[in-house]
C-alpha positions in Angstrom: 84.8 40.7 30.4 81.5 40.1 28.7 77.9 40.4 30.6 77.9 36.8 29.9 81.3 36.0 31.3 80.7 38.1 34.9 77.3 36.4 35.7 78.8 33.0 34.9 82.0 34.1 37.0 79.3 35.2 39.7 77.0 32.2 39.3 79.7 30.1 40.3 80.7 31.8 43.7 79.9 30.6 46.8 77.7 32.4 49.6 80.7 33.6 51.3 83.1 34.5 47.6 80.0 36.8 46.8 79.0 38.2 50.1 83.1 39.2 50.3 82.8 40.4 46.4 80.0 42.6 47.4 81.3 44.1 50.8 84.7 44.8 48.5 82.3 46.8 46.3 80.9 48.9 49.1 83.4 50.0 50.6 84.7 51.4 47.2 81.5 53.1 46.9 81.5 55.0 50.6 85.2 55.6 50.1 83.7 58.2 47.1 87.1 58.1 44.8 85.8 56.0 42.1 85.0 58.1 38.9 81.5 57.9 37.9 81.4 55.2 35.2 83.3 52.9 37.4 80.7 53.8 40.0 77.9 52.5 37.8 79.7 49.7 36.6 80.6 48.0 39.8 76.9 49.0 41.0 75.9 46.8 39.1 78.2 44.0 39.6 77.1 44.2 43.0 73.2 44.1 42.4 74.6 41.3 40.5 76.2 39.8 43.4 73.2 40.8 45.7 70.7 38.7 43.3 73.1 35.8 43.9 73.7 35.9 47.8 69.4 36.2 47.9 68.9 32.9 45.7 71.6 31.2 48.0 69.9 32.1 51.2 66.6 31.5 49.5 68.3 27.8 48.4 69.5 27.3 52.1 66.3 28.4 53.5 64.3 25.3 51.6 66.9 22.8 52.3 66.5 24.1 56.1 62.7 23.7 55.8 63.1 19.7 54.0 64.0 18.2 57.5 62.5 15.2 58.0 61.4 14.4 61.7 60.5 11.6 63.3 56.4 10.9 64.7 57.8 12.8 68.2 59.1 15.8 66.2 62.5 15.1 66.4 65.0 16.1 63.3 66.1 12.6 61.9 67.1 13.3 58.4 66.9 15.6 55.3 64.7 15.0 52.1 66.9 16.0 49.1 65.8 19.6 47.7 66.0 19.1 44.4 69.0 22.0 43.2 71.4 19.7 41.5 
């Protein structure tokens, strides 16, 4: 699988696909039976994946602070936060 092809593969998990992606990957790193190149290669997958769970929470984290209140400060809504 091309560069291309894993980023577009990761791009298109959710929070929750990646965050389980990247706990796979550690594990395989602490269990220390992965040769080398393997060791580098799913490294960076997982930086990969890493990137992606920060720009989700990041995403998340705007939407959170687009609530709209109400003059006595009371949540009544959400303004659109513009990722589509």
């Amino acid at each position: 699988m091309s560069d291309a092809e894993v980023a577009d593969k990761i791009a298109a998990m959710s929070f929750e696909e990646a965050m389980k992606a990247l706990e796979t990957i550690v594990d395989q790193l602490d269990s220390g039976d992965i040769p080398l190149e393997k060791s580098i290669a799913i490294y960076e997958r997982g930086a990969a994946l890493q990137k992606h769970c920060e720009e989700k929470l990041r995403q998340a984290e705007m939407r959170v602070q687009k609530i709209v209140t109400d003059g006595d400060g009371n949540a009544k809504g959400a303004a659109p936060a513009g990722f589509e």
